[in-house]
Each structure stands twice: as structure tokens, then as C-alpha cells.
C-alpha positions as CSV (number, residue, x, y, z in Angstrom):
1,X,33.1,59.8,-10.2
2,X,32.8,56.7,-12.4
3,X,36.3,54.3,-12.4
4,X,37.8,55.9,-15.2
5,X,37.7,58.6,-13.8
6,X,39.5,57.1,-10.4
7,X,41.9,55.9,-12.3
8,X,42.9,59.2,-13.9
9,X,43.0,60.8,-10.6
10,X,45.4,58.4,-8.5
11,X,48.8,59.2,-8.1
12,X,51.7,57.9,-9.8
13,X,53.8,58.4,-6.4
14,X,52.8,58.4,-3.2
15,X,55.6,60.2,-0.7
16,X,55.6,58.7,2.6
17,X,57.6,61.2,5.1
18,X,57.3,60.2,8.7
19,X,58.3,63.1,11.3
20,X,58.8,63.4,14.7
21,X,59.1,67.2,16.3
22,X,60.2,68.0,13.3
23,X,58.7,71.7,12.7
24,X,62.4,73.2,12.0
25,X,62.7,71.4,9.1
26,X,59.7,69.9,7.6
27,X,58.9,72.8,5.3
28,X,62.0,72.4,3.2
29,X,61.4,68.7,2.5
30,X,57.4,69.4,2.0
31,X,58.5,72.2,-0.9
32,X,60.8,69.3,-2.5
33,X,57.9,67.3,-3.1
34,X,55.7,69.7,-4.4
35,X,57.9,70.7,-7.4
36,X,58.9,67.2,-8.5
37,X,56.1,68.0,-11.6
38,X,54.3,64.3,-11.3
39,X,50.8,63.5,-9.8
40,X,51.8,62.4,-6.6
41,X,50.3,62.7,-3.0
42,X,52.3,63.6,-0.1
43,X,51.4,61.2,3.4
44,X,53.0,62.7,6.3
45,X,53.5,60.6,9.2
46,X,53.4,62.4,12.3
47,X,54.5,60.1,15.3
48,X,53.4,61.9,18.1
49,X,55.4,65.0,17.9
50,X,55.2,67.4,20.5
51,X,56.4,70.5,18.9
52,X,55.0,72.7,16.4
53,X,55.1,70.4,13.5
54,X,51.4,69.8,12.8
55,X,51.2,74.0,12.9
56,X,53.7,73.9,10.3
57,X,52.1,71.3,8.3
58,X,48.7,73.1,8.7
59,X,49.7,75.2,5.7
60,X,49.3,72.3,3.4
61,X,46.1,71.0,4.6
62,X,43.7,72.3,1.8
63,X,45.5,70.9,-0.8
64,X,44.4,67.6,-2.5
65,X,47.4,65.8,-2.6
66,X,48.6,66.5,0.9
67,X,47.6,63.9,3.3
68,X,48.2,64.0,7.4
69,X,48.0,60.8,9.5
70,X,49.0,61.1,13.2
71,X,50.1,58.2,15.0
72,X,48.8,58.3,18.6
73,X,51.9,57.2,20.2
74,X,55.1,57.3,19.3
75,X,55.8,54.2,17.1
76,X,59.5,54.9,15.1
77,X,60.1,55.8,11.8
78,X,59.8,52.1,10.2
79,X,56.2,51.4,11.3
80,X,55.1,54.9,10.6
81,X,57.3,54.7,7.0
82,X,54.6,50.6,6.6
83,X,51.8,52.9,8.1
84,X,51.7,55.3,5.4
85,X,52.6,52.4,2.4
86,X,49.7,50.7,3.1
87,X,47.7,54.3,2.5
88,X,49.6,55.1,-0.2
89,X,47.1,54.8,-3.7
90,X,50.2,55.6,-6.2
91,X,51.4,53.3,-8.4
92,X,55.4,54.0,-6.7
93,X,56.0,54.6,-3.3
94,X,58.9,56.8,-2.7
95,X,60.2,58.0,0.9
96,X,61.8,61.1,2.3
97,X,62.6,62.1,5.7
98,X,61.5,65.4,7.5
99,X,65.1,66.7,7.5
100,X,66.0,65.9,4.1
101,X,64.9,67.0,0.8
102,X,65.1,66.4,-2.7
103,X,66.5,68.4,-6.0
104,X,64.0,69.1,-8.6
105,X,63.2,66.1,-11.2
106,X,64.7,63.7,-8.7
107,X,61.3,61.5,-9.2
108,X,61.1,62.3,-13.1
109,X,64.3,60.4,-13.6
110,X,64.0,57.6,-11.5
111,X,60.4,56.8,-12.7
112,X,62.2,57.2,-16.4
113,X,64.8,55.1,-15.6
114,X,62.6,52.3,-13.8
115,X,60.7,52.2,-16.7
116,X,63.9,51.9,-19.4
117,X,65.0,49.1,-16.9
118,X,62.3,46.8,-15.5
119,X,63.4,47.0,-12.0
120,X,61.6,47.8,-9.4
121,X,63.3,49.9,-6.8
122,X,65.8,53.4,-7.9
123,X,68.2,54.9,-5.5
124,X,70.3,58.3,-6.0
125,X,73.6,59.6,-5.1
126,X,73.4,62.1,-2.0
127,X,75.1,65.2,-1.1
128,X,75.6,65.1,2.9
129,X,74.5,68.7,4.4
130,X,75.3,70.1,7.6
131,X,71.9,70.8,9.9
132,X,71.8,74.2,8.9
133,X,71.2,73.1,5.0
134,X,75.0,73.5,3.4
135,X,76.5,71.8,2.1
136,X,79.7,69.6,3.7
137,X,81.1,69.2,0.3
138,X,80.8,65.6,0.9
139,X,79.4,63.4,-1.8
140,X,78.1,59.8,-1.8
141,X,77.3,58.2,-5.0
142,X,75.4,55.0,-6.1
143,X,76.1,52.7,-8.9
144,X,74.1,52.4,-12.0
145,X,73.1,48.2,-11.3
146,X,72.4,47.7,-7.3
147,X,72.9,44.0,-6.5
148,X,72.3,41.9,-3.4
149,X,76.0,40.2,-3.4
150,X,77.1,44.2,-4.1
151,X,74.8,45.3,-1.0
152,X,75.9,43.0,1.8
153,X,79.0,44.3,1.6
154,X,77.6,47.9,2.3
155,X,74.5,49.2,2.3
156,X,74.4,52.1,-0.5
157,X,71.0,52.4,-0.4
158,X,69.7,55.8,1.4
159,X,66.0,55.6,2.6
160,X,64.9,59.1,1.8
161,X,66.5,58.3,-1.8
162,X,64.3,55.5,-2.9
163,X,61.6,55.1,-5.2
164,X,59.7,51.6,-5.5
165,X,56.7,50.0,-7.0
166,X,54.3,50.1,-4.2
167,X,53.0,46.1,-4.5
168,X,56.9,45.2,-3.9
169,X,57.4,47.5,-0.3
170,X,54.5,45.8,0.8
171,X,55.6,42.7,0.5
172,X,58.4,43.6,2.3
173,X,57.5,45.9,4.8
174,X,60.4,47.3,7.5
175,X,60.9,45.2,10.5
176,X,63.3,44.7,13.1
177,X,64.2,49.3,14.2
178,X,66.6,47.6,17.0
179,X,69.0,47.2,13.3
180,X,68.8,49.4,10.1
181,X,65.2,48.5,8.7
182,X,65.5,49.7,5.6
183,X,68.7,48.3,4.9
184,X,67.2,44.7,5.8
185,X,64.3,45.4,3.6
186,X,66.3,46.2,0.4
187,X,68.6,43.4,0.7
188,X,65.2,41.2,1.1
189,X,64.0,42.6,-1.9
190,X,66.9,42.7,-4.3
191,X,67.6,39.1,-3.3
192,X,63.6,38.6,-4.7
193,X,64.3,40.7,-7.7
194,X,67.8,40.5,-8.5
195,X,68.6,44.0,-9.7
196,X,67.8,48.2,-8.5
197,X,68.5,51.5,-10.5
198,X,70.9,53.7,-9.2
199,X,71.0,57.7,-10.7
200,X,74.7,58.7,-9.5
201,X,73.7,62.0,-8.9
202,X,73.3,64.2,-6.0
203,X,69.5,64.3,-6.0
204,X,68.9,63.7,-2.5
205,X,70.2,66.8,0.2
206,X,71.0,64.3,2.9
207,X,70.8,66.3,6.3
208,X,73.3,65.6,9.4
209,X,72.1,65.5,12.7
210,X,73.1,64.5,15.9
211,X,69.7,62.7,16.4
212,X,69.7,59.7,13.6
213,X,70.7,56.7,15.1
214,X,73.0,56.1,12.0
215,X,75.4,59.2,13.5
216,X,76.5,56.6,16.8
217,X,79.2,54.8,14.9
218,X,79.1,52.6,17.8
219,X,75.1,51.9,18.0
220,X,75.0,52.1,14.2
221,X,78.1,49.1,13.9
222,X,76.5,46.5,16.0
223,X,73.0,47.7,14.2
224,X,74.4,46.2,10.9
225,X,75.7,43.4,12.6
226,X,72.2,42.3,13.8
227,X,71.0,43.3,10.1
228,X,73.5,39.8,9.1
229,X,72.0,38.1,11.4
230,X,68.2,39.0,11.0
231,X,68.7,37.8,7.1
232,X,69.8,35.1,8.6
233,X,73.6,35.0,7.8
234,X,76.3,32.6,10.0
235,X,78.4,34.2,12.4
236,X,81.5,34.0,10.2
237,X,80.1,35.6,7.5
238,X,78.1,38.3,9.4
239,X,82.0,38.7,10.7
240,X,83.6,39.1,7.0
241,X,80.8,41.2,5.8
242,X,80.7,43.7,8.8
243,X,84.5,44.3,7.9
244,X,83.8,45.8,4.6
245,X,80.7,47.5,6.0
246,X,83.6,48.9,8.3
247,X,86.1,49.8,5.9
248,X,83.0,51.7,3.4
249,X,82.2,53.4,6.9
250,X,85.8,55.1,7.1
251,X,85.5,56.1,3.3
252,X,81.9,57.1,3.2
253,X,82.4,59.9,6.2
254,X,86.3,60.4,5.1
């Protein structure tokens, strides 16, 4: 295969899901990748599960753009999610969670919009499901300009909802799992690049579960706190700003 033809064959996205014991709901959010209609490649993470996952997943291992990385130890979602960026050979990196999935042309009209915009990173509403897949009714959306100022105030940013030119995620991989990694790195990056895309539209199924750290109001409250502090915010200001994180808390799960 000469370079040309390389090129031609890379993928414009590469999908990093990491999963851990996650066989009862992997195959949903595999499917939701797999009818996005874009040459993509699909990296699954697996960080040590102990279940049935990589059973599940074995389904998918003919297929060209399916790719299966096992950690050897458990590692968290955050090094697995840098793992499988700096694997990735698309142009965009977008992430998804086992448990979640995605509507049909959710990566069609981010990658348009990116591409009307200039930005580098595109978010998505979400619709918050219930673990057996319906729906709560619940809707979160996401404005159309994403700023840093508009993001410390509350992160409205989902993980399994972004897509993002691969050179910028790894220059700012996710650090720091005893806070909300993924929040940290999209403030970093928006404060880089001033601006992000948001699609208010529910095109990510957003799955509840007991599980996430994010569903310990508790846990999850002095997580953002730390996330001030790790970019590198005074204690009075980490103070005013984990107020309205509070008070977009109490709306957010009204």
C-alpha cells in the first residue's frame, strides 16, 4: 500500500470507549457507532474487566475498523480514555462511554459544524436515560458558543458527547481521576482556544447508574472543587464558582 493509499484509508474519527465489566451494555453503544455513516475506527478500552465483556465484544473482532486494547490492570477511565488517543489514527477523536450511546448522524453534524466554525472541540445536548435505556424525560442542553468564562461556572460539557481534533486531546490529555478529568481538560483547552461548538440537541442517550462517580452528589461536589484548584484558581474564587456549579447542580437533575 503506497501513502496515498494510507491516507485514503485512515479514519476521519477515531472512537475511544473505555469499559469496565461492562457486557450488559456495551452492545448498544458499539451499534451507535457503527451507523454514524463516516470512516471511523472504533478503540475499545477494556480495563481489566472481569465479566463477559470481551465475549460480547468478540462479535466485532473481524471487522476492520473495530480495535480491542486490554489494559492489564485496572487503570480508570481517564488513562484508558489517553491510552486509546494516542492509538487513535483519525483525524477527530470522539469519546463514548460503554453505557451510553449515540443517535444516528450525531458525528455527521458535529464534524459539519466544526468545519463551518473553525473550532476544535463540539459538544451535544443529552437526554438522561434510566439504566434500563428509557428515557427520564429529562433533558440537558448545550449552547451553540462554549466559552471558558461560561464553563467555570458549570461544566456543560458531557465526555461521551465530544468530538475533538485529535492533535488538541493530546495536548491535553486527562489528568488528575481524584476530580472530574474531563472537565479539567476542556476548561484547559477552551482557555487555549477560546471557543467549542455546541449542537443543542439530544444526540447523546446519557445512561444513569448508580456506579459513575458523578451520581455521589457529595463525592462529585468536592470533585469540582479540586477541579478549581487543579487549574489553579484562589480559594475565594474556587468558593464563588463552586456556588453556581451548585445552583446548575439543583437545575440540571430538577
Amino acid at each position: 500500500m503506497n501513502k496515498e493509499e494510507k491516507a485514503m484509508s485512515r479514519p476521519l474519527v477515531s472512537v475511544v470507549m473505555p469499559v469496565h465489566n461492562g457486557e450488559k451494555y456495551i452492545r448498544d453503544a458499539v451499534e451507535s457507532v457503527f451507523v454514524q455513516e463516516l470512516p471511523l475506527e472504533l478503540l475499545v478500552i477494556d480495563d481489566g474487566s472481569s465479566d463477559n465483556t470481551e465475549k460480547v465484544l468478540a462479535a466485532y473482532k473481524g471487522r476492520e475498523d473495530f480495535r480491542y486494547l486490554r489494559n492489564e490492570k485496572n487503570i480508570g477511565a481517564a488513562a484508558s480514555r489517553n491510552k486509546g488517543v494516542l492509538h487513535a489514527r483519525g483525524t477527530y477523536v470522539a469519546f463514548l462511554d460503554a453505557d451510553d450511546w449515540w443517535e444516528k448522524g450525531k458525528l455527521k453534524k458535529q464534524l459539519k459544524l466544526l468545519e463551518k466554525t473553525g473550532y476544535v472541540l463540539c459538544s451535544t445536548g443529552r437526554e438522561l436515560m434510566r439504566p434500563d435505556g428509557t428515557s427520564t424525560g429529562k433533558y440537558i442542553p448545550v449552547k451553540e458558543k462554549l466559552t471558558y468564562r461560561e464553563l467555570l461556572k458549570h461544566n456543560s460539557i458531557n465526555c461521551s458527547s465530544v468530538l475533538i481534533k485529535r492533535e488538541v486531546i493530546k495536548e491535553f490529555p486527562m489528568e488528575h481521576d481524584d476530580s472530574h478529568e474531563d472537565y479539567i481538560t476542556w476548561l484547559k483547552i477552551l482557555k487555549k482556544y477560546h471557543y467549542g461548538a455546541g449542537i443543542n440537541e439530544p444526540l447523546l442517550k446519557y445512561r444513569l447508574s448508580e456506579g459513575g462517580k458523578s451520581r455521589n452528589k457529595w463525592k462529585s461536589a468536592a470533585m469540582t472543587y479540586k477541579v478549581y484548584r487543579y487549574m489553579g484558581l484562589g480559594r475565594g474564587k474556587s468558593a464563588v464558582l463552586f456556588v453556581s456549579y451548585a445552583v446548575h447542580g439543583l437545575w440540571k437533575y430538577r
